[in-house]
N, C-alpha and C positions, 0 to 999 in steps of 0.2 A: 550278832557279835557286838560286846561292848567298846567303847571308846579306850583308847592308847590312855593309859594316863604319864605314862612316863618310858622314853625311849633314848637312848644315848646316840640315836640317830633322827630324833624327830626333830622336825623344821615347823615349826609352826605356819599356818595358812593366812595370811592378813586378809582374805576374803572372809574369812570364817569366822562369824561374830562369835562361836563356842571357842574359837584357839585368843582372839583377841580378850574376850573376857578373860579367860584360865589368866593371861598374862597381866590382866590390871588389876584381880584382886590377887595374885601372889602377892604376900607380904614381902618386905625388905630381907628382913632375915633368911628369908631363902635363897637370897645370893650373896649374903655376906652375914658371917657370926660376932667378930672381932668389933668391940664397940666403937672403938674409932674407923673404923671401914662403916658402919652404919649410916653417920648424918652424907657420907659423900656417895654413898651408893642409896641413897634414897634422893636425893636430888637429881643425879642421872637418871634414874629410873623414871622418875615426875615427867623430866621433858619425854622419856621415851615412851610412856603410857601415854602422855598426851599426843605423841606422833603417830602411834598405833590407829587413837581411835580413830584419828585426823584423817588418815590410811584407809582404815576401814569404809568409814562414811563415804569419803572420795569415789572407791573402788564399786561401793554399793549404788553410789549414783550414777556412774561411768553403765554399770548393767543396767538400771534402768532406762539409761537412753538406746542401748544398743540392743 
């Protein structure tokens, strides 16, 4: 079976370096079209890709102690 790419019930896994990348190289544009919704939804996004990986890395070291 191939990977989900798009589900109007999927919840992304913040363990799963494969769901955390998909969400840092989504471009802006894909959650926002309207040019003036752009430079403000790419600055939210910024801190939230940076809180992802922040997440990620945490979670992955948290399993290798345990």
């Amino acid at each position: 079976m191939g990977e989900t790419m798009y589900s109007s019930t999927y919840q992304p896994d913040p363990r799963r370096a494969l769901d955390v990348l998909a969400f840092i190289l989504t471009p802006v544009e894909a959650f926002a079209s309207h040019p003036d919704e752009l430079e403000a939804v790419a600055e939210l996004l910024g801190a939230a890709k940076a809180e992802a990986i922040e997440r990620w890395r945490s979670l992955r070291c948290e399993a290798r102690v345990s």
